[in-house]
C-alpha positions as CSV (number, residue, x, y, z in Angstrom):
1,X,159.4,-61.8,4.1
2,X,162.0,-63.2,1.8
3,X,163.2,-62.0,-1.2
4,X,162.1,-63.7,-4.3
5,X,164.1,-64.9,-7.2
6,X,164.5,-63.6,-10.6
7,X,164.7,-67.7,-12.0
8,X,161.3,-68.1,-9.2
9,X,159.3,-65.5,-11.9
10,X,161.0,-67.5,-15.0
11,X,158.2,-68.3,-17.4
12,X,158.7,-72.0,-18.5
13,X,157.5,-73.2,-21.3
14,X,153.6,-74.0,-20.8
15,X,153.6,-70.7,-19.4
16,X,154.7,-68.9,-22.5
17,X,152.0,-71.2,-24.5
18,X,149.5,-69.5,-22.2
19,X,150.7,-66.3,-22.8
20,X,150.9,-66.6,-26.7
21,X,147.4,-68.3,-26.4
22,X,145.8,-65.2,-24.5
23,X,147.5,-62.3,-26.9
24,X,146.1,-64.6,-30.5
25,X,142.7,-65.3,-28.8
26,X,142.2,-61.5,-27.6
27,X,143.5,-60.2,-31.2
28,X,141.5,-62.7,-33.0
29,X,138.6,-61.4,-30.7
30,X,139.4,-57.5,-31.3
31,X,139.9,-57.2,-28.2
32,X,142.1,-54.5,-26.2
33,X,143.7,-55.5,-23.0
34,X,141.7,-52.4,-21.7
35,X,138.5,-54.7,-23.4
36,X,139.8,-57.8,-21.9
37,X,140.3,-56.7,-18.0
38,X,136.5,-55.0,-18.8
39,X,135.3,-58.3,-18.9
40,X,137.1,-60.1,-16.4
41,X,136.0,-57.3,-14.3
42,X,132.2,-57.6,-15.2
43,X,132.4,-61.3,-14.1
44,X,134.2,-60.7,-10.8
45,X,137.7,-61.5,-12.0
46,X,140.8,-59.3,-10.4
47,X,143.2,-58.9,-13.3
48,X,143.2,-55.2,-14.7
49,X,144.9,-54.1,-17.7
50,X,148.6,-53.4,-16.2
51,X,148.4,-57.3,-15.0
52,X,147.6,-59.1,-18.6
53,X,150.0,-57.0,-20.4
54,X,152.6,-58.4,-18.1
55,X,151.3,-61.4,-18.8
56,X,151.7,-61.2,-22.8
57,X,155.2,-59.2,-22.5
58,X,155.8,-62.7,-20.0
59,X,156.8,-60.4,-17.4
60,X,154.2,-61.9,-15.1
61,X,153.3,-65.9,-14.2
62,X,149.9,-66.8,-14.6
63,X,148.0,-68.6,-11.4
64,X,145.3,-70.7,-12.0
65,X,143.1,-68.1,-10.5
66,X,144.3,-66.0,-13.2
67,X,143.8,-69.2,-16.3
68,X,140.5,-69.7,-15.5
69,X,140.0,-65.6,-15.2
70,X,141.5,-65.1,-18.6
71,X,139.9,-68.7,-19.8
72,X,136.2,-67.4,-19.1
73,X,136.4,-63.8,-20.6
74,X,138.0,-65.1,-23.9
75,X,135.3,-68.1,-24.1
76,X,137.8,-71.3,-24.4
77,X,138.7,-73.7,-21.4
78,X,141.4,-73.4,-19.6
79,X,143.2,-76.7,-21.3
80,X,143.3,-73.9,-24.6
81,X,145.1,-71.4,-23.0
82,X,148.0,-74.6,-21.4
83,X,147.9,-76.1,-25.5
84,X,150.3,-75.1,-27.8
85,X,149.2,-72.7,-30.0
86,X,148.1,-73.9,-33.4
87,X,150.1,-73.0,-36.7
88,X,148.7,-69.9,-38.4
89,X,148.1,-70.9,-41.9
90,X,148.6,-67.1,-42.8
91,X,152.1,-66.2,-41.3
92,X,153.4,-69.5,-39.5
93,X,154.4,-67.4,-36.4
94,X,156.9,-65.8,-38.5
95,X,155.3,-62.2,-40.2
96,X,158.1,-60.1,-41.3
97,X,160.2,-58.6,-39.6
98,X,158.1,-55.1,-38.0
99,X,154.9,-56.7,-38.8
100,X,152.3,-58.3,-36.7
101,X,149.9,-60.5,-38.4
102,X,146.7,-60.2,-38.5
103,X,145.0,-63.7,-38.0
104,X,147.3,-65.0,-34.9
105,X,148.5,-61.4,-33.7
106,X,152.5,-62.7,-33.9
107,X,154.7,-59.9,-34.5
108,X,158.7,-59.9,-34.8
């Protein structure tokens, strides 16, 4: 089996709008990650907790298996997850610094 490269997990950059996408939509949601994988789990889906944190901290690529997974339990289509994430009229993706906000979840 061959080794795989650190640049082959790089996430590019529709992979970190999916990442940002699934971290607003669960916070906006209330959701834990515990909450999330709960309900990926109840509709078959494999990704646990350890997997979408990975995810979020984009320490782990999202498959399509795992967009339309992550799509499903957070009720949007896949295309929402690829789309850049909107502008948050309260912070602007930029809270202060130590703060995460509390209508898109973005945190510095």
């Amino acid at each position: 089996m061959a080794a795989v490269s650190e640049s082959s997990l790089a996430i590019g950059p529709v992979g970190h709008n999916v990442l940002e996408n699934v971290r607003r939509l669960r916070l906006a949601q209330g959701l834990s990650a515990q909450q999330l994988a709960d309900r990926i789990a109840e509709r078959g889906g494999k990704l646990d907790r350890p997997a979408i944190s990975k995810i979020e901290l984009a320490k782990r690529r999202v498959n399509v298996d795992d967009l339309a997974e992550l799509a499903e339990a957070l009720g949007v289509a896949p295309a929402d997850l690829i789309a850049a994430a909107p502008d948050c009229r309260q912070c602007h993706g930029a809270p202060p610094a130590g703060f995460q906000c509390r209508v898109c979840g973005a945190a510095l």
